[in-house]
ZAFI-311032 format. One record per residue (C-alpha): residue number from 1; residue in one letter; chain; z, y negated, x negated. Coordinates in steps of 0.5 Angstrom, whole numbers, plus 500, padded with zeros to 3 digits. Each point is the difference from the previous one (the first is absolute). Layout:
N
  resi  resn  chain    Z    Y    X
   NUM     A      A    Z    Y    X
...
END
This chain:
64
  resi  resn  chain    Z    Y    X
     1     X      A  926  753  566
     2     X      A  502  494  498
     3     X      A  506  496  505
     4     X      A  497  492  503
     5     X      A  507  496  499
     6     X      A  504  498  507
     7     X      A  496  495  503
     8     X      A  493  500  497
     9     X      A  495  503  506
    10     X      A  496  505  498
    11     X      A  493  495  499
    12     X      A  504  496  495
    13     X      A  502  506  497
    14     X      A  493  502  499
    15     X      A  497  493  498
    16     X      A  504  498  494
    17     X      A  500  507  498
    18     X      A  492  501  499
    19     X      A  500  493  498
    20     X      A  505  501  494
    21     X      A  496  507  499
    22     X      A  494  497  498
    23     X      A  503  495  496
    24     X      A  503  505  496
    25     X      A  493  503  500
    26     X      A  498  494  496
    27     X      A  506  500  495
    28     X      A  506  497  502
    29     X      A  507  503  498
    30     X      A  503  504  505
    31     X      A  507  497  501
    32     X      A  503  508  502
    33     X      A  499  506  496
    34     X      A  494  501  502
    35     X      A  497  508  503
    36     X      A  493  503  499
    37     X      A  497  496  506
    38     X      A  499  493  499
    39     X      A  501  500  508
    40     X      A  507  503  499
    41     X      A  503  495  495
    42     X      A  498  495  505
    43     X      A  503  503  505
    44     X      A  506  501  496
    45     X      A  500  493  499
    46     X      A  500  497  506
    47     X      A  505  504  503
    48     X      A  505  498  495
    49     X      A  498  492  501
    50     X      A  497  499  493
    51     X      A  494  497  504
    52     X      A  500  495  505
    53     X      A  495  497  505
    54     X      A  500  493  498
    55     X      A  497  494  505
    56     X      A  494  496  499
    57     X      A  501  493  496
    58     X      A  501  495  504
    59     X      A  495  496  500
    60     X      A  495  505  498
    61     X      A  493  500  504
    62     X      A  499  506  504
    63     X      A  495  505  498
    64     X      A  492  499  504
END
């Protein structure tokens, strides 16, 4: 079981993590030494804050 950082909730923990998974379904490079599952790698990922939420841009139009 992978350990979410300090100070990230849980639904945080989780979303950035399945968003990283599937771009590493697509075939980005993993930044840790990845494991058997790509879900696990993105995991290990966010947990050593190599991966980040970012805001929107500003002045980025919001999605209809």
């Amino acid at each position: 079981m992978v350990r979410r950082p300090d100070g990230m909730n849980v639904f945080e923990f989780a979303v950035l993590s399945g968003l990283r998974a599937t771009q590493l379904n697509r075939g980005c490079t993993p930044r840790v030494p990845p494991s058997a599952k790509t879900a696990v790698t993105a995991q290990h990922e966010v947990a050593a804050r190599q991966i980040v939420a970012s805001a929107p841009a500003a002045g980025s139009d919001p999605v209809e």
